[in-house]
C-alpha positions in Angstrom: -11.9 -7.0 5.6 -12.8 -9.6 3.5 -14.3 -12.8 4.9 -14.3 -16.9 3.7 -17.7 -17.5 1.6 -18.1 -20.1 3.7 -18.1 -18.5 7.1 -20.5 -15.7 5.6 -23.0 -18.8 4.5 -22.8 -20.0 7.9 -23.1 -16.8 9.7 -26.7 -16.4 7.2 -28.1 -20.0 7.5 -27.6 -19.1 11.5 -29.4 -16.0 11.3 -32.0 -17.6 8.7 -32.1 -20.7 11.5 -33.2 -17.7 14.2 -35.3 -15.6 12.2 -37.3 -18.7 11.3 -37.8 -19.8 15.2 -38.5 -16.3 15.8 -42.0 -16.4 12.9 -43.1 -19.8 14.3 -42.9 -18.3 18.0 -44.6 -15.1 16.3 -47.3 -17.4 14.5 -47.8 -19.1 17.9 -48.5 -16.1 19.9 -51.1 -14.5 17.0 -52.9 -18.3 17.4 -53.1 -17.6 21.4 -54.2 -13.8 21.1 -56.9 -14.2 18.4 -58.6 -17.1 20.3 -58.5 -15.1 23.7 -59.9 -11.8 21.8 -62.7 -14.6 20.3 -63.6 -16.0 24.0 -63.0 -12.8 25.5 -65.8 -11.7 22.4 -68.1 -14.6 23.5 -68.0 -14.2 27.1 -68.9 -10.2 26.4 -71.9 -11.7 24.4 -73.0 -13.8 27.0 -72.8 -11.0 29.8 -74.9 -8.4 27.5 -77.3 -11.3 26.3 -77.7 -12.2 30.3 -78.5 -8.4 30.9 -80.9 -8.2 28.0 -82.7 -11.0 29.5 -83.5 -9.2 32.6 -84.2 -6.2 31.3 -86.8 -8.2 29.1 -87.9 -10.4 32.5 -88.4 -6.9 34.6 -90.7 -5.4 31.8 -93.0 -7.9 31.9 
C-alpha cells in the first residue's frame, strides 16, 4: 500500500507537532516536581533543625 509523500510528511510533522507538546508538558512537570522535592527538602531541614534546638534547650 503505497501512500502520497505528501500525506506521509503530513502524518510526521503531526506526530513531530505532538511529540514536541508532549516534552514541553514533560519539561513542565520535572520544573514542578524538582522544586517540591527542594521545599519539601527545606521544610524537612527546618523540622530537624527545630528538634535539634530543643534537644539543645532541654540539656541545658
Amino acid at each position: 500500500m503505497l501512500q502520497d509523500k505528501s500525506h506521509i510528511v503530513a502524518q510526521l510533522s503531526s506526530k513531530e507537532k505532538v511529540l514536541a507538546e508532549e516534552v514541553t508538558n514533560l519539561s513542565k512537570k520535572q520544573k514542578f516536581l524538582e522544586k517540591q522535592a527542594s521545599d519539601a527538602q527545606g521544610h524537612m531541614r527546618d523540622i530537624f533543625r527545630g528538634v535539634e534546638a530543643q534537644q539543645a534547650a532541654q540539656a541545658s
